[in-house]
Each structure stands twice: as C-alpha cells, then as structure tokens.
C-alpha positions in Angstrom: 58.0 38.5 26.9 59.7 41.3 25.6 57.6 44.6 24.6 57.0 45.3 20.5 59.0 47.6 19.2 58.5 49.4 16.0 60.2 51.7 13.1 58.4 55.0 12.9 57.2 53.1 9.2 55.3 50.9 11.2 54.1 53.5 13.5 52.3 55.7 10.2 51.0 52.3 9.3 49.4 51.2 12.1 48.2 55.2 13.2 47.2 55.4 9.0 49.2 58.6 8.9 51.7 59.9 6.7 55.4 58.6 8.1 56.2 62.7 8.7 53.3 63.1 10.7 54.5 60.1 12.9 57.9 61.3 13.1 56.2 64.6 14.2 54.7 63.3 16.8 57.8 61.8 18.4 59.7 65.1 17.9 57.2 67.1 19.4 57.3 64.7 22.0 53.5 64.1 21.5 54.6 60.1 20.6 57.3 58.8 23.4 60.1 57.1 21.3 63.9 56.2 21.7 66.6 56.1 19.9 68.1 52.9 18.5 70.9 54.3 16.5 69.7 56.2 14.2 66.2 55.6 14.3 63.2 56.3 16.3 61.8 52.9 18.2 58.3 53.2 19.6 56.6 50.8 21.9 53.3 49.0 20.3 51.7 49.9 23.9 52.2 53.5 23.2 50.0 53.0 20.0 47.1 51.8 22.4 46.0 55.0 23.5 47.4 57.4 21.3 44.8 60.6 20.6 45.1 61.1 16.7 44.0 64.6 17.3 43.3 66.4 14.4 44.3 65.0 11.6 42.4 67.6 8.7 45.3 68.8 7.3 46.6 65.4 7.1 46.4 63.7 3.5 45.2 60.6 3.5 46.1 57.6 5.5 46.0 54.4 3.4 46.6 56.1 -0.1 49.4 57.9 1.1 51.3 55.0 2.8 50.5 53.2 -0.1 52.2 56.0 -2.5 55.2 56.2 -0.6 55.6 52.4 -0.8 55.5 52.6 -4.4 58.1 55.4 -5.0 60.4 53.4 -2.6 59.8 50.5 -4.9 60.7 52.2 -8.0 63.4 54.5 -6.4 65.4 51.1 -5.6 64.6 49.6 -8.8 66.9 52.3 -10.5 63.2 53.7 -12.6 63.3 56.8 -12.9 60.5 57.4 -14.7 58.0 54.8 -13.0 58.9 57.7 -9.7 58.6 60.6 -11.8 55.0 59.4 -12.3 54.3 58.6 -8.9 55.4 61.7 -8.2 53.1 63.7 -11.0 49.9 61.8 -9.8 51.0 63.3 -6.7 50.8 66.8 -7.8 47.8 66.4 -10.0 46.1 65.2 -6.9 46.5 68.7 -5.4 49.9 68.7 -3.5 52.1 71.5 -3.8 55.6 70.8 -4.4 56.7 71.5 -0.8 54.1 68.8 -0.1 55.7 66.6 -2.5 59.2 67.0 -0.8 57.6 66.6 2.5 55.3 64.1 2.0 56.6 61.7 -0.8 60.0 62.0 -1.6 61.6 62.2 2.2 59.2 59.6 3.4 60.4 57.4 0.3 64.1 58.0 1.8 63.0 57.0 5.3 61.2 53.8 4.0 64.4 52.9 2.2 66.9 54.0 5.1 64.9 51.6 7.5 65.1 48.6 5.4 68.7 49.0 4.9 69.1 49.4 8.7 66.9 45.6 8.4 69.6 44.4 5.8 66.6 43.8 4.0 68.2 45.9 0.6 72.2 46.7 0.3 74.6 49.5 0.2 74.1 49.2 -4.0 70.4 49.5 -3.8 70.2 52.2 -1.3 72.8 54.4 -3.5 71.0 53.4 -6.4 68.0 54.6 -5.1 69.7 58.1 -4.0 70.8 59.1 -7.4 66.9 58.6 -9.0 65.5 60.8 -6.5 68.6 63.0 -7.0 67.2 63.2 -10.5 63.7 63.8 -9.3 64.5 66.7 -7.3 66.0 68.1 -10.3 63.0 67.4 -12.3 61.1 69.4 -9.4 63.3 72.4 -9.3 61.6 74.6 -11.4 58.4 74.1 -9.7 59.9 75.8 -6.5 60.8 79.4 -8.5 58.7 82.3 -6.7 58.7 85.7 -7.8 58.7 88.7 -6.1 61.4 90.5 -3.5 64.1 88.2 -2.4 64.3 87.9 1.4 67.9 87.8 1.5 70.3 84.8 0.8 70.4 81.1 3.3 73.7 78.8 3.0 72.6 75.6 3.3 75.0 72.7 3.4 76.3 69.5 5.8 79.4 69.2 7.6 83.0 67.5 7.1 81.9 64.1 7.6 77.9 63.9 6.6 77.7 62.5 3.2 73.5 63.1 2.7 72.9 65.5 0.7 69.3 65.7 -0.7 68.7 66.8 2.6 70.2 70.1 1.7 68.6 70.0 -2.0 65.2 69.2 -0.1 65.3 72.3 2.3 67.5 74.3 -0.7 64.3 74.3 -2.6 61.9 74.3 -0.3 63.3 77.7 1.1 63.7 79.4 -2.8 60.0 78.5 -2.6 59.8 81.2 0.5 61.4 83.8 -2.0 64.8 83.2 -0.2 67.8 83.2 -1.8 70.0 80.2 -1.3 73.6 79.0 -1.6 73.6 75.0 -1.7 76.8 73.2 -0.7 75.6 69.8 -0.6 77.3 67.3 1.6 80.3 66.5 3.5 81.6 70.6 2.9 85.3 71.0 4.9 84.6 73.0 7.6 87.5 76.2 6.0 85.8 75.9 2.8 82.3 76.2 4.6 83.6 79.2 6.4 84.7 80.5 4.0 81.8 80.7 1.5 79.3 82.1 4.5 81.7 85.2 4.9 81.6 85.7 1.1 78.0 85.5 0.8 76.1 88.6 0.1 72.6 89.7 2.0 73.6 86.6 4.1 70.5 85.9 6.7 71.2 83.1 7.8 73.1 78.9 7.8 71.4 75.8 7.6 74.0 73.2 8.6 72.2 69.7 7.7 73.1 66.4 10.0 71.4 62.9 8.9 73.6 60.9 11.3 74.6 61.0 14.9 77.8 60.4 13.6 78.6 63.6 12.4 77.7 65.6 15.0 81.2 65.9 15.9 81.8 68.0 12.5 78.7 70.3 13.0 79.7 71.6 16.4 83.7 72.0 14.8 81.8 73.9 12.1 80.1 76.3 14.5 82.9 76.6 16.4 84.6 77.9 12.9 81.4 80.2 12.4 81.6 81.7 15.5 85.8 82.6 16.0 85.3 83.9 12.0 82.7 86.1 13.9 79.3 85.0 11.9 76.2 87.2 13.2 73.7 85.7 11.6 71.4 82.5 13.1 72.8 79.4 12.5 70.4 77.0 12.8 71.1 72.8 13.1 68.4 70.1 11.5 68.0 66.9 10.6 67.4 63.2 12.3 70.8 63.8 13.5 69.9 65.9 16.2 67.7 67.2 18.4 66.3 70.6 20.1 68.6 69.4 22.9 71.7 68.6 21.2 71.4 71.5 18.6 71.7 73.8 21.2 75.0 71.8 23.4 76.3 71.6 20.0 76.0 75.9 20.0 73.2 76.5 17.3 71.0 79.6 17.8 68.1 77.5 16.5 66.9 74.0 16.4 65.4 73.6 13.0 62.6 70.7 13.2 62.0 71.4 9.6 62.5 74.0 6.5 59.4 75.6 7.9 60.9 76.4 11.5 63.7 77.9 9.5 61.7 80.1 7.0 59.4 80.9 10.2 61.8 82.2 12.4 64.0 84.2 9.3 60.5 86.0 8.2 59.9 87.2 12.0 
C-alpha cells in the first residue's frame, strides 16, 4: 500500500493551522516534505507525531481555514465584493493588513494554485480569480502608507520568464508598510530593462527578485548575473516557492528571502 501524501492545504487542515504556518514548517525544515513539481508533498505519517509547539501567535485554526476557503470561493467566482468583505471581517477582527496579505490573501492563492494543479478548476478560473485579488490589493493599498523617515528605496520585481506578479504587489506593500521606499516592476521584467531601472534608482538598498515557479529559475540567475557585471552593490535577495535557501544561493543571491519579513529584517540591521 502506498504511503498518503498530502498538499500543504491538507497539511493546515489536519494540523488546524493557518496554510503559512504549515508551509513554514516545511521551509524551516521543522515539517519534512518534497517537492512534487511545484508543490510541497508531505507524508500523512509525518503528521503523526508532529509537536505543534507554540502556536500563541497563531490565529485560529478552524475559523481561519474556514476564511481562506471562502475567499478562494469568491476569488474564483469572479466577486469582488463577496472578497472584499471577507477580507474587512478580517481586519475588523484585529488583523493588521500585513496579516491580511499573509494570512488571507496568499493562502487564498495557494488554495487556488493547488486545485488547479488537481484540474479541479481551469486556466479561466485561476486567471479570473488573479485579477479580483489584483483588485483587492488595490483596495488594501492605502492601508500600508507609514509615515515617518524613509529607509531608503527596494526594487522589487520577477524575472524574464515569471508571469506572477501579486507576489511582488504582496511584498511591494508589505515593505512600504516598514517605511521603505519601493519600485514595483511586476512580472516577467527583461532582464536589460531590470538592469536598468536598479542602476537608475535613487537611495537604492536593496532588489527583491520574486520566483513563483521552478521554471524560471533559469531567468533569476541570468538576472543576477546582469546585476552583478553592471556592478550592483547592494543585497540582492531571491524569494518565493520557487526556490529555496539552497538554490537562492547556487543561483548567486546574497540572501535567501523566506518572506518580506527576512527581507525588511536583514535591510533594518
């Protein structure tokens, strides 16, 4: 009989945690997992005597799951205002918008990415879901202005090749929210034109290059190569559920960015 294997949405399920928090735990290595193309498998028997740890900082299990269904639900039904509440009762309920990013909205995405990986919901749905939450995020914008000194200016963007890009809107924001300054180039950004805007960036601290697939791996290490001969000092970091810490580095990051929070962490040292 051949072992269970399960999607990291089945994982958060069956732990009752949020699907981040699961897909912590296999990128901290704390949950051992493999890759199946693009996703994260885990073995049921893993599950079985898994140490939860911690979990206060952890919003709740059922609810949460539950929520995240939901916007996935409305996300592919093309309503964008069914999310937009979802989304508010998330916020009323005490999360900050960062929270809301990380918590809802990417989950939502994952959910949605895994059961077009089934061939449970087609190319039309899943792009039809992209552009609501598109419009969510800027719906949310505003909530992520800070005041106060800037802390210099972050290029975010994703190479020739990687067509996601609300993972560069979610870290964009999430890093404006850490008084940065940020230059957002979205997806699939030829690697001259990439280039080039870095080197005209003023108070330039640091590049966020953004891979969602293995796939395009190939055009984030061309685009480091191009960062490096144009002679680029500051960190480039390399995130995503493209890569890893190993692969980041092979593919000649400085840094291995986990999540926006690595990246703010390590720019405010």
């Amino acid at each position: 009989m051949s072992a269970e294997r399960l999607g990291l949405t089945e994982v958060a399920e069956r732990l009752g945690v949020h699907y981040m928090t699961a897909y912590r735990y296999v990128r901290t290595g704390r949950l051992a997992a493999e890759r199946d193309g693009t996703q994260w498998v885990v073995l049921a028997s893993e599950l079985d005597h898994f140490d939860l740890g911690d979990l206060g900082a952890t919003v709740s299990s059922e609810r949460s799951v539950d929520r995240v269904s939901r916007l996935a639900e409305r996300l592919l039904d093309g309503d964008e205002n069914g999310a937009w509440t979802i989304a508010q009762e998330y916020l009323a309920g005490g999360a900050s918008p960062t929270q809301l990013y990380q918590g809802l909205f990417t989950p939502a995405m994952h959910v949605i990415g895994e059961r077009w990986q089934r061939g449970e919901v087609g190319v039309a749905d899943e792009h039809r879901a992209s552009v609501v939450m598109s419009r969510l995020v800027g719906r949310s914008g505003p909530l992520f202005r800070s005041r106060g000194t800037r802390n210099g200016t972050i290029v975010v963007g994703a190479p020739a090749g990687e067509m996601h890009g609300l993972a560069t809107s979610f870290a964009a924001d999430i890093l404006r929210a850490r008084r940065f300054d940020v230059v957002d180039l979205g997806a699939n950004v030829p690697t001259d034109s990439f280039v080039t805007c870095v080197l005209g960036t003023n108070r330039l601290i640091g590049v966020v290059i953004s891979v969602v697939t293995q796939e395009s791996r190939k055009g984030a290490a061309e685009l480091i190569r191009a960062l490096r001969r144009a002679k680029v000092s500051v960190p480039l970091f390399l995130g995503g559920a493209g890569v890893d810490d190993v692969s980041a580095h092979e593919m000649g990051a400085d840094h291995w960015a986990p999540d926006v929070s690595a990246v703010a962490s390590k720019l405010d040292d």
